[in-house]
C-alpha positions in Angstrom: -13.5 -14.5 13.6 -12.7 -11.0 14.0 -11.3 -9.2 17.6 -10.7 -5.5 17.4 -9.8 -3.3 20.4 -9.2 0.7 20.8 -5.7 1.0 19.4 -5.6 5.3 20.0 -6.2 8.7 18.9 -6.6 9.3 15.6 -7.9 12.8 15.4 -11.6 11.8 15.6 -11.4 8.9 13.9 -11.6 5.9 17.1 -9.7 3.8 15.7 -10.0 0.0 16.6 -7.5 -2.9 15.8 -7.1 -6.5 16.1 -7.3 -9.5 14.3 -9.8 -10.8 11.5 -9.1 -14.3 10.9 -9.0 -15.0 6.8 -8.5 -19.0 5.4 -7.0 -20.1 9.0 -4.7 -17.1 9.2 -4.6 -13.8 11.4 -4.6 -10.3 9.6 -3.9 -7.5 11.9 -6.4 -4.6 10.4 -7.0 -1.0 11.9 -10.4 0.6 11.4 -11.4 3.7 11.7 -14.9 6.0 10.5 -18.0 4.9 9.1 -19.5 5.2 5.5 -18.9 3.5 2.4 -15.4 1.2 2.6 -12.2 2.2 2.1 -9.9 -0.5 1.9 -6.0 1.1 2.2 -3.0 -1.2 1.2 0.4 -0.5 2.3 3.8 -0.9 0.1 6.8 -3.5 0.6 9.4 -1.5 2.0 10.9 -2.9 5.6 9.7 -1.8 8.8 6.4 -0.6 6.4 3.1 -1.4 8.4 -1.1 -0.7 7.5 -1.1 2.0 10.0 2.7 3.1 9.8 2.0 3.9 5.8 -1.6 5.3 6.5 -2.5 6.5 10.0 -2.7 10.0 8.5 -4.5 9.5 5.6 -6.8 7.3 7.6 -7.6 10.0 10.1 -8.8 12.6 7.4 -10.7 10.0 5.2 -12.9 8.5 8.4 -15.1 11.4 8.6 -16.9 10.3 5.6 -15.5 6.4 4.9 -15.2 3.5 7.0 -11.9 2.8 6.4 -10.1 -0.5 6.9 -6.2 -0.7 6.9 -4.5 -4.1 7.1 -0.7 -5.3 7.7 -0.4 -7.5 4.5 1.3 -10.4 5.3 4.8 -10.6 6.2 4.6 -6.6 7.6 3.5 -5.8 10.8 1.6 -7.9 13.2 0.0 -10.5 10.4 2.4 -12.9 10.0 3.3 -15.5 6.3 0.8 -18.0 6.2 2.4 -21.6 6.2 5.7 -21.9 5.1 7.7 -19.7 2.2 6.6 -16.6 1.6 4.0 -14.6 0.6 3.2 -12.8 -2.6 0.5 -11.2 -5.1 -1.7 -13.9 -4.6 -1.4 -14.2 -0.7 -2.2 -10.6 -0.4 -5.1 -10.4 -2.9 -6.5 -13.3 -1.1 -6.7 -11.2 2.4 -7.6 -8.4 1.4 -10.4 -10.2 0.0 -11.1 -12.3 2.9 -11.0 -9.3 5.4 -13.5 -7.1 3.8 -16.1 -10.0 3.1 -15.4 -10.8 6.8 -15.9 -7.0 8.0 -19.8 -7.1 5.9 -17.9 -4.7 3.0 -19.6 -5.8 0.1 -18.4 -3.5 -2.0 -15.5 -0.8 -1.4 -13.2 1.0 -3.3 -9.3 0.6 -2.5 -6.3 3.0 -2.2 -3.2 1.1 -2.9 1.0 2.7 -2.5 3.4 1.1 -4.7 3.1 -2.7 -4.0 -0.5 -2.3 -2.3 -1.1 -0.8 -5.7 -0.5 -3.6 -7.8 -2.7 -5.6 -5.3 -5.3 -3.2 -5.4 -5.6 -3.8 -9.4 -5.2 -7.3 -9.1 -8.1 -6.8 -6.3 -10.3 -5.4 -8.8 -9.9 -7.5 -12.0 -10.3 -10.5 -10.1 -13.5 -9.3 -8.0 -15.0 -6.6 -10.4 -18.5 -7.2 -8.3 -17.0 -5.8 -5.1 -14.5 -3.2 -6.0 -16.3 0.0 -6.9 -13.0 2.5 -7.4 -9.2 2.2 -7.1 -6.4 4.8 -6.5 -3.1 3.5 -7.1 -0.5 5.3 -5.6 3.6 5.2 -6.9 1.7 2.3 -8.0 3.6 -1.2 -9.3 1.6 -3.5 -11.3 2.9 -2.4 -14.8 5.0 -4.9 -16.6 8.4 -3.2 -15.6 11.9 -4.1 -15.2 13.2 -4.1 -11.7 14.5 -0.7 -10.3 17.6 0.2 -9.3 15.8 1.9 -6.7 12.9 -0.6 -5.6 15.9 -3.4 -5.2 17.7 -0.8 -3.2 14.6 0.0 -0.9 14.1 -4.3 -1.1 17.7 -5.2 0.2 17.4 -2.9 3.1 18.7 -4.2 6.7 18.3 -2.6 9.9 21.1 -0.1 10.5 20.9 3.1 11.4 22.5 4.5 7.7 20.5 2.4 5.9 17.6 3.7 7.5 18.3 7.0 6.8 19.3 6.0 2.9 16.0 4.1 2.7 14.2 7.5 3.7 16.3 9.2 1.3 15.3 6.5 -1.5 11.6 7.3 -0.4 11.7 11.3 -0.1 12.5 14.1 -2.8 12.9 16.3 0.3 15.6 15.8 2.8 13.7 18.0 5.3 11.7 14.7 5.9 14.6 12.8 6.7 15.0 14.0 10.2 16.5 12.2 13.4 13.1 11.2 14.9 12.0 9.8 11.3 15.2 8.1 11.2 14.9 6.4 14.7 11.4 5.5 14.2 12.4 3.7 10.8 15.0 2.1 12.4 13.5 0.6 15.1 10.1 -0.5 12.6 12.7 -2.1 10.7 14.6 -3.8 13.6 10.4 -5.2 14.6 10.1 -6.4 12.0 13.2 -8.1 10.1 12.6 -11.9 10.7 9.4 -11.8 8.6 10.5 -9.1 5.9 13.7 -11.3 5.4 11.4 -14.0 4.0 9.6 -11.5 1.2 12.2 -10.4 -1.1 15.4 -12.4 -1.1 17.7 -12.2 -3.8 17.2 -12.6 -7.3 14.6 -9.9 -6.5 13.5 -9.7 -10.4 10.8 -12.5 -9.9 9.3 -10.4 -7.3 8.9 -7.9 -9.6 7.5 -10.3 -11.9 5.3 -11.4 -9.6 3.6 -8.1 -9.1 3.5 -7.5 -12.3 0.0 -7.6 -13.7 -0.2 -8.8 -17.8 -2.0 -6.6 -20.2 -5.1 -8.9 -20.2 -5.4 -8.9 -16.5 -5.2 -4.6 -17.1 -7.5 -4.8 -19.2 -10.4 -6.4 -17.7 -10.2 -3.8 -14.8 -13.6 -2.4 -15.0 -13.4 -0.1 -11.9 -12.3 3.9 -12.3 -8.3 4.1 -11.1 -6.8 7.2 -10.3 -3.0 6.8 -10.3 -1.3 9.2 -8.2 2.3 9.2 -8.7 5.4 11.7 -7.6 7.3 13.4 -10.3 10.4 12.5 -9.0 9.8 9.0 -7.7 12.6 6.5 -7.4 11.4 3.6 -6.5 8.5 3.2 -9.6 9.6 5.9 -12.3 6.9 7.3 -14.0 7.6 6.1 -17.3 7.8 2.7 -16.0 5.2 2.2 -14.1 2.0 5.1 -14.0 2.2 5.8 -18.0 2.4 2.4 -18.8 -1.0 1.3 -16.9 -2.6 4.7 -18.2 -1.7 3.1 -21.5 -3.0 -0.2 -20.2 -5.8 0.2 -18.0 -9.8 1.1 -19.9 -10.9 3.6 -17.3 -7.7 5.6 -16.2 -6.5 9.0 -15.6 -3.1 10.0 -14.3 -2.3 13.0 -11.4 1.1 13.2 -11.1 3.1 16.0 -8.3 5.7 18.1 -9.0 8.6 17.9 -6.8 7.3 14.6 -5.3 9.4 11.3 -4.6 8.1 7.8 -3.5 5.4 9.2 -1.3 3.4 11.6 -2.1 0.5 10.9 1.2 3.4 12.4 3.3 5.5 14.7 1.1 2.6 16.7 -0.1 -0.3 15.6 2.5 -2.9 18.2 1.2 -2.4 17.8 -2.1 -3.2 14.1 -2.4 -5.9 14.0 0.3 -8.0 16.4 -1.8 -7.3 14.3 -5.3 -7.7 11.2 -3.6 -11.5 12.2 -1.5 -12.4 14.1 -4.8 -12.1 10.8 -6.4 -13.9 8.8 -3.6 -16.5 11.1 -3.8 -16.7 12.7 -7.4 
């Protein structure tokens, strides 16, 4: 069952949003555009949701793509199936489940930090329907946890933290302003009874967890781009992007200078030209 509704401007993008019921469970998903599929996957950090992360990105890319942009559950408005938590295999399983119930046979996806890892995990374990992947300050690599990724995990709504998790995620400070701030904040506040479930302490295993094994790597047949900020502190390069260049058959690596955690909103230009060059080579 799927229920969408006009959820605002967009630039001219009409965007829609509602629910698309996968296995029993809601997933709140935005749409926007038509074309071939786009699927985009958000990261893990609180107060993080699908349109939150990509509204921007979304807007430029839905003059050429239908694009589809879910809260993964446990963020946003699609709440944990069942009891416990969710994880890799909860979130590979809806984004599955929402594109086969949206008619997207095949589709590339565009994944940031943890929506990267479950965008490769996407397309080794459905290599029929994922045509190309971009993997943002991608996770996925087999990689310690960060002192930074646990930092941005542990978070709690307060206003200092807020503005320390925006520091974690920016290389410039001009970004951390008093409206970004406030709107972090009060994301974070929304949504604090469900993120509280995700990543409780020893956060190691949920690092593991997203943590694809060189096998798994390499039987990813897709193209991936990996876009990754030079000065990223929440998936260090070495760690992460030139480890699954290493890893991966079919991969090639942009990284951006001057460039933290985020590059879609730190250099906005920059990656929506790599990242629709790619889509459309």
């Amino acid at each position: 069952m799927t229920q969408l509704r006009a959820v605002g401007d967009a630039g001219s993008a009409s965007p829609t949003g509602g629910d698309v019921v996968v296995d029993g469970s809601p997933v709140h998903v935005v749409q926007a555009g038509s074309g071939p599929g786009v699927l985009l996957l958000h990261g893990s950090g609180p107060g993080t949701t699908g349109w939150g992360a990509w509204r921007a990105t979304a807007a430029a890319l839905s003059g050429r793509f239908r694009v589809v942009v879910p809260d993964q559950a446990g963020f946003g408005a699609t709440p944990i199936p069942g009891e416990g938590r969710a994880g890799r295999d909860v979130w590979v399983s809806q984004a599955a489940g929402v594109m086969a119930a949206l008619g997207l046979g095949t589709y590339a996806v565009v994944g940031h930090s943890m929506g990267g890892a479950v965008a490769l995990a996407l397309a080794a374990a459905y290599p029929d329907r994922v045509s190309r992947v971009v993997a943002v300050s991608s996770m996925g690599a087999p990689a310690p946890l960060s002192p930074g990724l646990d930092a941005l995990w542990s978070a709690r709504p307060s206003r200092d933290a807020a503005r320390s998790l925006l520091r974690l995620l920016f290389h410039d400070e001009v970004l951390v302003t008093e409206a970004a701030v406030d709107a972090r904040l009060a994301a974070m506040t929304a949504g604090e009874a469900a993120y509280a479930r995700l990543f409780p302490p020893p956060r190691e295993r949920w690092a593991d967890d997203l943590a694809l094994d060189e096998p798994t790597l390499a039987s990813v047949v897709a193209p991936v781009l990996l876009v990754h900020g030079q000065q990223d502190a929440v998936t260090p390069l070495e760690q992460t992007a030139l480890r699954l260049r290493s890893l991966l058959p079919d991969a090639r690596l942009e990284t951006i200078p001057e460039c933290g955690h985020v590059p879609a909103v730190e250099h906005p230009a920059l990656f929506l030209r790599t990242v629709e060059g790619f889509l459309q080579p």
